[in-house]
C-alpha positions as CSV (number, residue, x, y, z in Angstrom):
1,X,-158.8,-118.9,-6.6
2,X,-159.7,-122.5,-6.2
3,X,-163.6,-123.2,-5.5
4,X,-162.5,-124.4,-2.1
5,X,-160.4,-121.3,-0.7
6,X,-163.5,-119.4,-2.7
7,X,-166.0,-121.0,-0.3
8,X,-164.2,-120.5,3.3
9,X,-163.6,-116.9,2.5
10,X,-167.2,-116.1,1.5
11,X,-167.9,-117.4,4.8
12,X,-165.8,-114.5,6.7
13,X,-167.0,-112.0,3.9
14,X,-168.5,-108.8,5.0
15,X,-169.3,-109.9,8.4
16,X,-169.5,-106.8,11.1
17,X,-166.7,-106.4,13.8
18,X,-166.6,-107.7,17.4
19,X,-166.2,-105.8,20.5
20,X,-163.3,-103.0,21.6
21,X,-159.7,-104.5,21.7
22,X,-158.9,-107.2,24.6
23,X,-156.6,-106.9,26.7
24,X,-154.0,-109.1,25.3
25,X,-155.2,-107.9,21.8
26,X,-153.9,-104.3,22.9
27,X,-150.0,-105.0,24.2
28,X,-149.6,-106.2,20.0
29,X,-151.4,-103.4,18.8
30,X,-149.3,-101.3,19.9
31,X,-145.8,-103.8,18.8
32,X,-147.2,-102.4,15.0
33,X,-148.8,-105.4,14.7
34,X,-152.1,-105.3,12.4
35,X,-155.2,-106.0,14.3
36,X,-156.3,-108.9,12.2
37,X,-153.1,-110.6,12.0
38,X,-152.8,-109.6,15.9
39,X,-156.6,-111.5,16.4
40,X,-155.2,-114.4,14.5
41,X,-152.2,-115.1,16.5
42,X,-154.1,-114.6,19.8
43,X,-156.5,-117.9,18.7
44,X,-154.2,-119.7,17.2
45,X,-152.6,-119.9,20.6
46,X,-155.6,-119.8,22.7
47,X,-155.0,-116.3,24.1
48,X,-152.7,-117.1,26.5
49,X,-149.7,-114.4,26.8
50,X,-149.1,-111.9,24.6
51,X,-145.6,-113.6,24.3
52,X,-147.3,-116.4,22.9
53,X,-149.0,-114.7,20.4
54,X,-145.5,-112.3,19.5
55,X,-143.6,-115.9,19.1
56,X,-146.3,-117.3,16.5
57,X,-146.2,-114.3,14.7
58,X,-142.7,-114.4,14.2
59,X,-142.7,-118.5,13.2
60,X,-145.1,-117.8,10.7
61,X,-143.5,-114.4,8.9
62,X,-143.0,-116.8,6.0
63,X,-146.3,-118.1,5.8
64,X,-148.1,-117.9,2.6
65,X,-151.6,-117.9,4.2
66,X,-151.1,-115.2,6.8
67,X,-153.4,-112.5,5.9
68,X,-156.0,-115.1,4.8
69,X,-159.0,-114.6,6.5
70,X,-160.1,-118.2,7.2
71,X,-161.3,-118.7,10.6
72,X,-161.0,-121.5,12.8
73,X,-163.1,-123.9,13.5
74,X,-164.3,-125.0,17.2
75,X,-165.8,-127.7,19.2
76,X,-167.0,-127.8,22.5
77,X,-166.6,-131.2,24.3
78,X,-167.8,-132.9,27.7
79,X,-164.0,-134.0,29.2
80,X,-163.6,-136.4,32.1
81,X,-160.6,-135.7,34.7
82,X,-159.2,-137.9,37.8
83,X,-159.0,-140.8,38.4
84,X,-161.6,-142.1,35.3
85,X,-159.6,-139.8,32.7
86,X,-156.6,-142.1,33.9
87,X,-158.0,-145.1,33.2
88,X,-158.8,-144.5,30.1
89,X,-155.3,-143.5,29.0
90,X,-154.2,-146.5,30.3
91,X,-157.2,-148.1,28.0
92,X,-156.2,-146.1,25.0
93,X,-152.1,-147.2,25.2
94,X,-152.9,-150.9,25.9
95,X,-155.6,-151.6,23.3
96,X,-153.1,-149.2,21.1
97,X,-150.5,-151.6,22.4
98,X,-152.5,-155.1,21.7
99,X,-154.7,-154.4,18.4
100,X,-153.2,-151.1,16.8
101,X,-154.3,-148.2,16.1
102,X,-157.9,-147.2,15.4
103,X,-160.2,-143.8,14.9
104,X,-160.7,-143.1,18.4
105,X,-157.1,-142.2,19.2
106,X,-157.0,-139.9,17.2
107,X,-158.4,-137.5,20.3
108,X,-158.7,-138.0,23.8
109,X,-161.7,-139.1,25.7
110,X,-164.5,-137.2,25.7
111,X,-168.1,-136.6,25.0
112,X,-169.4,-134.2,22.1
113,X,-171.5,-131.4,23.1
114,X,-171.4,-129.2,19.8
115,X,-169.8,-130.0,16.2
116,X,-167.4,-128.2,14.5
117,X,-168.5,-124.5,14.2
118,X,-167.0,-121.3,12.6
119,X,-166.1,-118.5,14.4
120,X,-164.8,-115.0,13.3
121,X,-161.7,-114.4,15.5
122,X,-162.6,-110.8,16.6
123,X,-165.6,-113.0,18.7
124,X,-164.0,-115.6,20.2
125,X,-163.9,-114.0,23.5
126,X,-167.7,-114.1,23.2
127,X,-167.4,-117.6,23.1
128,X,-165.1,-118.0,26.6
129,X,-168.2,-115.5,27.9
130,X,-171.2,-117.5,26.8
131,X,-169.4,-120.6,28.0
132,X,-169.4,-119.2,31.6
133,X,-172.6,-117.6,31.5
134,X,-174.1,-120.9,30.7
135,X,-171.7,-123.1,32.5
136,X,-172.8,-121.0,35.6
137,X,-177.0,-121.0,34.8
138,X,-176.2,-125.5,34.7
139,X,-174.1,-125.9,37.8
140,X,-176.7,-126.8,40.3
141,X,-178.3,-128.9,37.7
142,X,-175.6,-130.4,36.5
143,X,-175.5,-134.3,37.7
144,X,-173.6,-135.1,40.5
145,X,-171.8,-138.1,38.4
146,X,-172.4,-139.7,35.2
147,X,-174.0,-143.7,34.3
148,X,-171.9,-144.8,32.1
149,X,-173.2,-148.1,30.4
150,X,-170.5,-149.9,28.4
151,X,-172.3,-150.7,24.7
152,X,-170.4,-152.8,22.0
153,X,-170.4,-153.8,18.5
154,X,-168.3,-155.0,15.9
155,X,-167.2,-151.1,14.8
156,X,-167.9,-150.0,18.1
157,X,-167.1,-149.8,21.7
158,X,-168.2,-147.0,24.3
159,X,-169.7,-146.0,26.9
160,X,-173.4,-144.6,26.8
161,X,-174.4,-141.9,29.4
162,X,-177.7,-142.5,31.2
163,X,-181.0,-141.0,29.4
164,X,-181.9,-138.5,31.8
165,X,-178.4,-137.2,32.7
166,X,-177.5,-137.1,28.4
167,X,-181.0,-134.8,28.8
168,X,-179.0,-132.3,31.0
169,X,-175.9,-132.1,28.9
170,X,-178.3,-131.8,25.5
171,X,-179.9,-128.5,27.3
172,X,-176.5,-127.5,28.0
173,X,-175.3,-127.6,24.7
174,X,-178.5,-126.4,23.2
175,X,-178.3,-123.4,25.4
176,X,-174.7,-122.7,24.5
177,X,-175.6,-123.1,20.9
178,X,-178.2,-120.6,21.3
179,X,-176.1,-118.0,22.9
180,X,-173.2,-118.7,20.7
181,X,-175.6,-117.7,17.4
182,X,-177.1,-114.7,18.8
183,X,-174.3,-113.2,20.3
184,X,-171.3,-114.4,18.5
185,X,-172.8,-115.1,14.8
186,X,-171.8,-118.7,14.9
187,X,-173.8,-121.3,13.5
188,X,-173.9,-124.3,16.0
189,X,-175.0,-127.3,15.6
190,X,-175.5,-129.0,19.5
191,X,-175.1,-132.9,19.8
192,X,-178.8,-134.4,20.1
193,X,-178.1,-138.3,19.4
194,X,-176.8,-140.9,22.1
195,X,-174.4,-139.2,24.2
196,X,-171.4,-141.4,24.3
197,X,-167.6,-141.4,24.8
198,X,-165.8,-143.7,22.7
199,X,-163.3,-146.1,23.5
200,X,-162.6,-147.9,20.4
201,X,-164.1,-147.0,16.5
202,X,-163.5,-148.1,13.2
203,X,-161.5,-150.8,14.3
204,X,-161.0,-154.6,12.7
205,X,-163.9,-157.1,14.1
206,X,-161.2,-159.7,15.6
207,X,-160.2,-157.8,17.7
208,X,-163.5,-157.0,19.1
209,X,-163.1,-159.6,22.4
210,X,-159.8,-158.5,22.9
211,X,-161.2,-154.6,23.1
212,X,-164.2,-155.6,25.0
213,X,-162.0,-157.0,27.7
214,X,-159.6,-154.3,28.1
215,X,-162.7,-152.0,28.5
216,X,-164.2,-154.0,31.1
217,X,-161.4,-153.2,33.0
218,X,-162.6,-149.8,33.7
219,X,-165.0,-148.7,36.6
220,X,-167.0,-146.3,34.9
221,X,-167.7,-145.0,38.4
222,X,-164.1,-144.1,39.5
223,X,-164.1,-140.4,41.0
224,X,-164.4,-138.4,38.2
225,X,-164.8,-134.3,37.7
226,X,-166.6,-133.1,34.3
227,X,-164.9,-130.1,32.0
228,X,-166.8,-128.7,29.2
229,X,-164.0,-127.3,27.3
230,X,-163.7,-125.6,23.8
231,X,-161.1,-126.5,20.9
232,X,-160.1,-125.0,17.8
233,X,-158.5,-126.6,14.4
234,X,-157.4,-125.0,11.7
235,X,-160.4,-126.0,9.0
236,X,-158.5,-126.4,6.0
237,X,-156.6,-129.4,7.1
238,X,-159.2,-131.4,8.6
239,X,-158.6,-134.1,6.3
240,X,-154.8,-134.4,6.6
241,X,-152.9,-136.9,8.0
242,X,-150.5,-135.5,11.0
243,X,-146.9,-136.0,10.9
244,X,-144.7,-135.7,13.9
245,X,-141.0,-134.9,13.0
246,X,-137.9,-136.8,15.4
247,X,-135.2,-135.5,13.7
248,X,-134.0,-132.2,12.7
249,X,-134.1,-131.2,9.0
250,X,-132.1,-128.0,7.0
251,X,-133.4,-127.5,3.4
252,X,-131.1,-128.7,0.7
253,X,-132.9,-127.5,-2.0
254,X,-135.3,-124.3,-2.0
255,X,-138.4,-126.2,-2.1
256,X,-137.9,-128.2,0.6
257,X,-139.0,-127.9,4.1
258,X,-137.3,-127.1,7.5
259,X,-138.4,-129.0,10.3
260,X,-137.4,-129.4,14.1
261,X,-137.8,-132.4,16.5
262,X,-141.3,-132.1,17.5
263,X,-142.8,-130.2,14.6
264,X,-146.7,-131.5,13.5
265,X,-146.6,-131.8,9.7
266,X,-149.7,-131.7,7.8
267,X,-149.9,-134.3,5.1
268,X,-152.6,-134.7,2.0
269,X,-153.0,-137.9,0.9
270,X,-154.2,-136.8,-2.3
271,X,-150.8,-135.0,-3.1
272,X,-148.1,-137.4,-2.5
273,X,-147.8,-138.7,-6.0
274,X,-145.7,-135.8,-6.9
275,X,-143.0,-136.3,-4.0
276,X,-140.3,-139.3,-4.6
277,X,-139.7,-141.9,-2.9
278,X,-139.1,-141.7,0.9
279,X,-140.9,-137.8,0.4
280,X,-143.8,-136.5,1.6
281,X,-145.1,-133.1,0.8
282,X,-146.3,-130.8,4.1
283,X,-147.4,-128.0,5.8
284,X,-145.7,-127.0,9.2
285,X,-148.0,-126.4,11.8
286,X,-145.2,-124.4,13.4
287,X,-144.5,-122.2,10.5
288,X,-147.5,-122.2,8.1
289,X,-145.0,-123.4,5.2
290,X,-144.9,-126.0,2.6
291,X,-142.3,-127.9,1.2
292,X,-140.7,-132.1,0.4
293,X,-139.2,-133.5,4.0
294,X,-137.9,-137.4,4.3
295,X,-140.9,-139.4,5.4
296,X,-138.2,-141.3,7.6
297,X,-137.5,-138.0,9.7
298,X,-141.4,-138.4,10.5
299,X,-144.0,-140.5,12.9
300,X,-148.0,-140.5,12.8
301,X,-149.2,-137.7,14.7
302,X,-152.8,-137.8,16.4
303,X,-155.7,-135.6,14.9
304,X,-156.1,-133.4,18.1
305,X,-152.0,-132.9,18.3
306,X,-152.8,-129.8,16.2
307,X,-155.4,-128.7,18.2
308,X,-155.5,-125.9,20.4
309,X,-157.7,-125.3,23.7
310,X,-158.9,-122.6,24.9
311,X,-161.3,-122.1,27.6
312,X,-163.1,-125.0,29.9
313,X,-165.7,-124.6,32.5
314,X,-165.5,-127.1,35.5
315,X,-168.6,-128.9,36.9
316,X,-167.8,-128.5,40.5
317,X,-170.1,-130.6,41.7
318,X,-168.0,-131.9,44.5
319,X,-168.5,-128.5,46.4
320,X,-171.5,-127.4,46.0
321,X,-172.5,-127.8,50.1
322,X,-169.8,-124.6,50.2
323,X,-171.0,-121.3,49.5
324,X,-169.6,-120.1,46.3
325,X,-168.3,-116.7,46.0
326,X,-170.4,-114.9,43.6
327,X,-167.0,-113.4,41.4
328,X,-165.0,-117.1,41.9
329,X,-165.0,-118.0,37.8
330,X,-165.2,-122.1,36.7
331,X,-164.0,-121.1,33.6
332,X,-159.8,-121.6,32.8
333,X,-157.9,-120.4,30.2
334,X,-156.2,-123.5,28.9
335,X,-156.9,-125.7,32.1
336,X,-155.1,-123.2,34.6
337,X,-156.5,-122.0,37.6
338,X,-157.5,-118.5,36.9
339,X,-158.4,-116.2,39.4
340,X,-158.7,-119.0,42.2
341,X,-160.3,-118.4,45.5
342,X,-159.4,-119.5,48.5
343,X,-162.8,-120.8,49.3
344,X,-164.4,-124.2,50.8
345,X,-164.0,-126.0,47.8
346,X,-160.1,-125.7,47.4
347,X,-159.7,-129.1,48.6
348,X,-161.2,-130.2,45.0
349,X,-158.4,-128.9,43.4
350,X,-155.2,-131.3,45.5
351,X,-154.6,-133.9,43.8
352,X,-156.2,-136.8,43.5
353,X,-153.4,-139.3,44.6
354,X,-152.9,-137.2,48.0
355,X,-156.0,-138.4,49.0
356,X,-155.3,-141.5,51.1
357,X,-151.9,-141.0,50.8
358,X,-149.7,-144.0,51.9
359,X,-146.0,-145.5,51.6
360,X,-144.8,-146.7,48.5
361,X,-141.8,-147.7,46.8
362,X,-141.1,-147.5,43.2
363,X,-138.8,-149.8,41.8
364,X,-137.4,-148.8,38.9
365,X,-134.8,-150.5,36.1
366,X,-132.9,-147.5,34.2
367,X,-133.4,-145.7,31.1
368,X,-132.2,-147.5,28.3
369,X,-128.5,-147.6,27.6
370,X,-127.5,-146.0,24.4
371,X,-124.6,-148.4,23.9
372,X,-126.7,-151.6,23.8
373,X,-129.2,-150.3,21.4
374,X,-128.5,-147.4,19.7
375,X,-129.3,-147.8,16.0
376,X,-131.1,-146.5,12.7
377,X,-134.3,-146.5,14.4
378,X,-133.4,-145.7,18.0
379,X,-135.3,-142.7,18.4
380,X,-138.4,-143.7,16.9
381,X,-138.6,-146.5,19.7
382,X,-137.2,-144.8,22.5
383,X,-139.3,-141.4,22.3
384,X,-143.4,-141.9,23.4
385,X,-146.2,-139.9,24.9
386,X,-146.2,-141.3,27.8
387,X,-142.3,-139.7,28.6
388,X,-144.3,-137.4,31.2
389,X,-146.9,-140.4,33.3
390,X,-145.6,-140.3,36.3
391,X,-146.2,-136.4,36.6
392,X,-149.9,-137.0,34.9
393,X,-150.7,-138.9,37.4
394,X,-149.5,-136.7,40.1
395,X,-147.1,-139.5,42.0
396,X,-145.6,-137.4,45.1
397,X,-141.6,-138.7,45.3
398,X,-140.7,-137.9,48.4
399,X,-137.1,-139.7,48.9
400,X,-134.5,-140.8,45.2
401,X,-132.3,-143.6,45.5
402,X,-130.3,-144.3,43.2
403,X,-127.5,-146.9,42.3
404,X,-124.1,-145.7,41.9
405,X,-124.0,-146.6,38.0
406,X,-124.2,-143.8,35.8
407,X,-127.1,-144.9,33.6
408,X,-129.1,-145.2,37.1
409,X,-128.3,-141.8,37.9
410,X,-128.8,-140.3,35.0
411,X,-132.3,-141.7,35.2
412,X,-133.3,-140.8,38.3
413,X,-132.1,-137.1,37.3
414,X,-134.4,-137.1,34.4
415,X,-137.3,-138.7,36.3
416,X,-136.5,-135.7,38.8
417,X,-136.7,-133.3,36.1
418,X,-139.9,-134.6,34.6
419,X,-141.8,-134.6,38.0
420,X,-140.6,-130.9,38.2
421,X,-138.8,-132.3,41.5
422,X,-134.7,-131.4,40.8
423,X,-135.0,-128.3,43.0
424,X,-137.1,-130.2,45.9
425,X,-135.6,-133.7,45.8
426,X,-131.9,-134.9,46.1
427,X,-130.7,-138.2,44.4
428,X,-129.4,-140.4,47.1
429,X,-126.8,-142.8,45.8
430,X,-126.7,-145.8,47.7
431,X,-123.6,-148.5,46.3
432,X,-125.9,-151.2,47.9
433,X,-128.4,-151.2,45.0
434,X,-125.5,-152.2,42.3
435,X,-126.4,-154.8,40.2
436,X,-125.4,-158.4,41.0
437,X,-121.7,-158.3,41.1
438,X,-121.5,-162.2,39.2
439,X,-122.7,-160.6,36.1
440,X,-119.8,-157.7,35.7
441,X,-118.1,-159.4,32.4
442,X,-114.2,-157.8,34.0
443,X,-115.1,-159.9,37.0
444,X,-114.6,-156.5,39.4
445,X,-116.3,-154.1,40.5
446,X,-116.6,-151.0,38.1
447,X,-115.1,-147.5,38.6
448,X,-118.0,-144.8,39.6
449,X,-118.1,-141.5,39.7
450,X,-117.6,-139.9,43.5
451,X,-120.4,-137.9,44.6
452,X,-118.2,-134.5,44.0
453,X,-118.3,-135.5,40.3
454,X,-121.5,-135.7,40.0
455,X,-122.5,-132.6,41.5
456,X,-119.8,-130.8,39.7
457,X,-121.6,-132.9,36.4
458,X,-124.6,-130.9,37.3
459,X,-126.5,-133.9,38.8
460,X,-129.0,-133.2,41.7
461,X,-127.3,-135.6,44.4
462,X,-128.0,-135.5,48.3
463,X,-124.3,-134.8,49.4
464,X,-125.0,-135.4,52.8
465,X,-126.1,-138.9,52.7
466,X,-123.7,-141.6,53.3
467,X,-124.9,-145.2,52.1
468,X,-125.7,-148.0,54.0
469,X,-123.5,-150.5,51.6
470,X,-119.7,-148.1,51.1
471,X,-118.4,-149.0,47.7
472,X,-115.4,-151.1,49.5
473,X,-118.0,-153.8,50.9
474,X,-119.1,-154.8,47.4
475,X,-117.1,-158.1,46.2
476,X,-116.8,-159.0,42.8
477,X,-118.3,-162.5,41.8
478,X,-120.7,-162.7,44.7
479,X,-123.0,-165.2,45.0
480,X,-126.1,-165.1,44.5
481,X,-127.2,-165.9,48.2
482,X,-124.7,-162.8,49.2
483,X,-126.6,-160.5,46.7
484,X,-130.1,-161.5,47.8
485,X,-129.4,-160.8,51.2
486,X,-127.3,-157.5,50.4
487,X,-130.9,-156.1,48.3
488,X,-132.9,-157.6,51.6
489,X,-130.7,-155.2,54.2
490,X,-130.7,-152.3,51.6
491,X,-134.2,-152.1,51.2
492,X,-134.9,-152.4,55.1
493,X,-132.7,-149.9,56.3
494,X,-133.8,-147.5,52.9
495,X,-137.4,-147.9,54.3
496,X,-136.7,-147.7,58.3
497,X,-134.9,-144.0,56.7
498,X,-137.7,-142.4,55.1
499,X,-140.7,-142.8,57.6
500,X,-142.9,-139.9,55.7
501,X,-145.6,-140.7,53.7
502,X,-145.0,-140.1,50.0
503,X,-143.1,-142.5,47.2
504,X,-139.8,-143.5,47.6
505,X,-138.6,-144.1,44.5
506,X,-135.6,-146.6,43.7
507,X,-133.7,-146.9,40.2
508,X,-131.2,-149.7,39.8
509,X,-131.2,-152.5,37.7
510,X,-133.1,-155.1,36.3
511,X,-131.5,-157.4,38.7
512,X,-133.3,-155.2,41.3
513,X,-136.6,-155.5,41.1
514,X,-137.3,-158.8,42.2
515,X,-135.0,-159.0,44.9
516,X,-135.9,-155.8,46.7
517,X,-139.6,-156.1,46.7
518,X,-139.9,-159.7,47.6
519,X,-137.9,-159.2,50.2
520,X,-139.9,-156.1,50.9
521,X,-143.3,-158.2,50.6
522,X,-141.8,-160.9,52.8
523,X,-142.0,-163.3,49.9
524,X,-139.1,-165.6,49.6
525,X,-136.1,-165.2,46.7
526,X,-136.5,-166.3,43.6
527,X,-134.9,-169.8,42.3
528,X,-131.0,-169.0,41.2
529,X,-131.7,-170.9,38.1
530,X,-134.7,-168.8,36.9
531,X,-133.4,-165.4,38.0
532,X,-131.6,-164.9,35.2
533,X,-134.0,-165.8,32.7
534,X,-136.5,-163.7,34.8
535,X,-134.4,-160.6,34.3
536,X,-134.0,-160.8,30.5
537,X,-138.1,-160.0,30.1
538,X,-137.6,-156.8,32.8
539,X,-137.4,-154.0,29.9
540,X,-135.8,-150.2,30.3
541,X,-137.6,-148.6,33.0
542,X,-139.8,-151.8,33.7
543,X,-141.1,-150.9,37.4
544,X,-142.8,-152.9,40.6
545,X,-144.4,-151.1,43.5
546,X,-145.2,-151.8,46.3
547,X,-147.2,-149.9,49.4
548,X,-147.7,-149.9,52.9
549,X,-150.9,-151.3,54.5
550,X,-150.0,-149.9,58.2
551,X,-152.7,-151.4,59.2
552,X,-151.6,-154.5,58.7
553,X,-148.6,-153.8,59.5
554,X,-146.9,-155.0,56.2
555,X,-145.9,-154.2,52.4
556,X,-148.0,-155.2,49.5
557,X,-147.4,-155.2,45.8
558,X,-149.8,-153.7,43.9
559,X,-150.1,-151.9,40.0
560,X,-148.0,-149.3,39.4
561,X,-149.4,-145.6,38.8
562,X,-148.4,-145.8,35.6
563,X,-147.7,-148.7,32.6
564,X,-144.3,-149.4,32.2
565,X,-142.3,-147.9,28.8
566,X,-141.8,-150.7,26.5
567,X,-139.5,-149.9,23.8
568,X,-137.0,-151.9,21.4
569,X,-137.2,-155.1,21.0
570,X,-138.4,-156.0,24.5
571,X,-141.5,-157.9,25.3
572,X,-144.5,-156.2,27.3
573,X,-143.5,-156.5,30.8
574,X,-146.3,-158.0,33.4
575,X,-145.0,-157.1,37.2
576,X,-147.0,-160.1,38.4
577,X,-145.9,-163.0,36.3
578,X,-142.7,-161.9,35.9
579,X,-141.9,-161.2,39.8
580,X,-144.7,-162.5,42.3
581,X,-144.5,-166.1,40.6
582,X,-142.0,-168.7,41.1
């Protein structure tokens, strides 16, 4: 046995057993599962279903390391949520975006409250109750919001957390670690330097101003809500690289391993001088199995992709003027609600874009089109993280529209889909938001698909709205007077039909954008000479919105919820150069 593999299992060596059986550990019991490897499903999944567990069990049947008793290791870390946590996403993609990649996205934002500890897996549940336990004795003390004071160097940029709030959370942590030793057998180690969350780290010094800036961009003191949640790793790949696989791959050759589109790959360094060229050796995360796979078939992967979470107590600070029930429980298995009361402080839990909810209307240019750019390294441009934003950010769509081209409508299905909306919302397809007619290279006006073909395609469309343009009044070769005013009467009557509050959300083309919100905005159309050139830098889903200031009685454009998808070989896209200036 190497010296390593010696050393982790002396640390789980005669150790006495936890508690009686959970109640999730029970259902696999009695499958004929063994308790230990039972236990070890159960956290690597972060005990949430029993079919979780069963599912894991059955992916890793082939795994060398399955009756190894090597514990996990687990962290417990201060996480913002709202309206802060958003902004620093959007920090983390455009600094990503502008200087590269550097050490602090390799997990989300957050503040450390404990290192990495050991924990046997028969006693995590003692962790999930010493996190309550404490989380409840710290709830009335815990601050009401958090200084954050931006600090920078040239290796470093963060925010540091106010002396005598960082005192609070340092008790906290001390007083988990405390409990967490005596009743779990861990050793924790509690975070007692500067309490900071990171926003940049290891990164090269030029591009120090450039960070800087970006990060003054955030209001530290956007409404935020404080989580103390607890992670797990698996400890004997803490110094791997993490591969992501696109592609699907089926072993040619008995040492070589099968991977699907999304698999996480572990990947030493230090052993890929016995794998050819264009081969990496890994571990599936998914399968616990080693083997060569084509590096090409793989993308970097993020440290806390592999990561699982398990339980997170949240500081509700916001309701403390309402009477708590004494068996309501902060803590959530995996960030759902569990066991949720109906109490005074449900309002806390709406989301945070409802709260001042006005009009909007999301402009939106469609998905890219697979016949312009598909290619040897399609996928890898056209698949992100940020696929799932718009639900993130909690954007209520109340009203679809959609031109009648099929790459429109096949967006606005999948936007549907992503927002979890298919079932509530119905794609309107209105022929008036067709694309400039001048640029149709036949010179006439393309055949679409009727409304009955799309439903019987299995497209969510709104069969009893009739559009406000019918297919016969577009002309082929229009001007370009005749299609400004045609996007000007589509967007007024689209907006005199949905008078509820909510997002109305429009994809078209990227001939669209301009023409419907300035006329929206009551800003005058753009120069025909420039419009084309304008167009070229509006990328695959490049999006304006725009909202209603009733009080004013008029439409404003303003950022959208989310940064637009930049992929291929199109530029950034900035809304207000490219559209509000002439």
């Amino acid at each position: 046995m190497a010296v390593a593999e010696a050393q982790l299992y002396a640390k789980v060596s005669n150790k006495p057993r936890g508690r009686s059986p959970s109640a999730l550990l029970e259902p696999l019991l009695a499958k004929g599962f063994p308790a230990h490897l039972a236990q070890k499903a159960l956290v690597a999944t972060g005990q949430k279903t029993v079919e979780d567990a069963v599912k894991w069990l059955h992916s890793h049947c082939n795994d060398p390391s399955l009756d190894d008793p090597i514990p996990q290791e687990y962290a417990l870390y201060l996480c913002p949520r709202g309206r802060l946590h958003s902004r620093l996403q959007d920090f983390w993609r455009e600094s990503k975006r502008q200087c590269g990649k550097n050490r602090a996205h390799e997990v989300f934002p957050h503040v450390t409250l404990c290192d990495f500890f050991t924990c046997e897996d028969q006693k995590v549940e003692l962790l999930y109750d010493i996190l309550k336990q404490v989380g409840d004795s710290f709830s009335q003390s815990f601050p009401p919001s958090i200084s954050l004071t931006l600090h920078a160097s040239p290796s470093y940029l963060g925010f540091f957390i106010d002396d005598s709030q960082a005192n609070v959370l340092k008790d906290f942590a001390v007083a988990f670690s405390s409990e967490a030793s005596a009743l779990a057998d861990c050793h924790v180690k509690p975070s007692l330097k500067q309490f900071h969350l990171t926003l940049a780290h290891r990164f090269y010094p030029h591009h120090q101003k450039t960070l800087e800036q970006l990060a003054k961009c955030i209001n530290p003191g956007e409404p935020c809500q404080w989580v103390a949640a607890l992670y797990s790793r698996d400890m004997r790949f803490v110094h791997y690289q993490r591969l992501r696989a696109l592609f699907q791959y089926k072993p040619q050759n008995i040492d070589e391993l099968m991977i699907n589109p999304g698999d996480l790959i572990y990947v030493d360094p230090r052993q890929q001088s016995e794998a050819g060229e264009g081969w990496v050796i890994g571990t599936s995360h998914r399968t616990g199995c080693r083997g060569f796979l084509p590096e090409n078939y793989t993308e970097r992967a993020h440290e806390s992709d592999t990561w699982v979470k398990h339980r997170e107590y949240v500081f509700d600070t916001a309701s403390r003027s309402f009477t708590k029930t004494e068996k309501e429980p902060n803590v959530k298995p995996n960030g759902k609600a569990h066991n949720l009361s109906m109490s005074g402080s449900v309002t806390n839990v709406l989301p945070l874009q409802n709260a001042a909810l006005r009009r909007g209307v999301l402009v939106m240019r469609h998905g890219e089109r697979v016949d312009q750019v598909f290619g040897k390294s399609w996928l890898q441009q056209c698949l992100t993280a940020d696929g799932e934003a718009l639900l993130d950010q909690e954007v209520t769509v109340s009203y679809m529209y959609s031109s009648p081209a099929l790459r429109c409508v096949q967006t606005a299905q999948h936007v549907l889909q992503g927002l979890k909306l298919n079932q509530k919302v119905r794609i309107r397809v209105e022929p008036g938001l067709f694309e400039w007619t001048n640029w149709e290279a036949s010179r006439a006006i393309p055949k679409f698909m009727t409304v009955a073909e799309l439903v019987e395609a299995s497209y969510d469309i709104d069969t009893s709205y009739r559009g406000n343009f019918p297919l016969s009044s577009l002309v082929p070769s229009e001007s370009y007077e005749d299609y400004v005013s045609r996007s000007s009467a589509v967007i007024k009557q689209i907006i005199s039909a949905c008078p509820c509050k909510g997002v109305i959300l429009i994809v078209g083309h990227g001939s669209s954008l301009a023409p419907l919100t300035r006329a929206l905005t009551g800003l005058p159309s753009r120069d025909s000479r420039d419009f084309a050139q304008m167009v070229q830098k509006i990328p695959a889903l490049g999006m304006c919105f725009c909202e209603e200031q009733k009080e004013e009685n008029k439409w404003q454009m303003v950022s959208p919820p989310v940064k637009t998808l930049t992929h291929g070989a199109n530029t950034a896209f900035n809304w207000r150069n490219a559209i509000m200036e002439d």
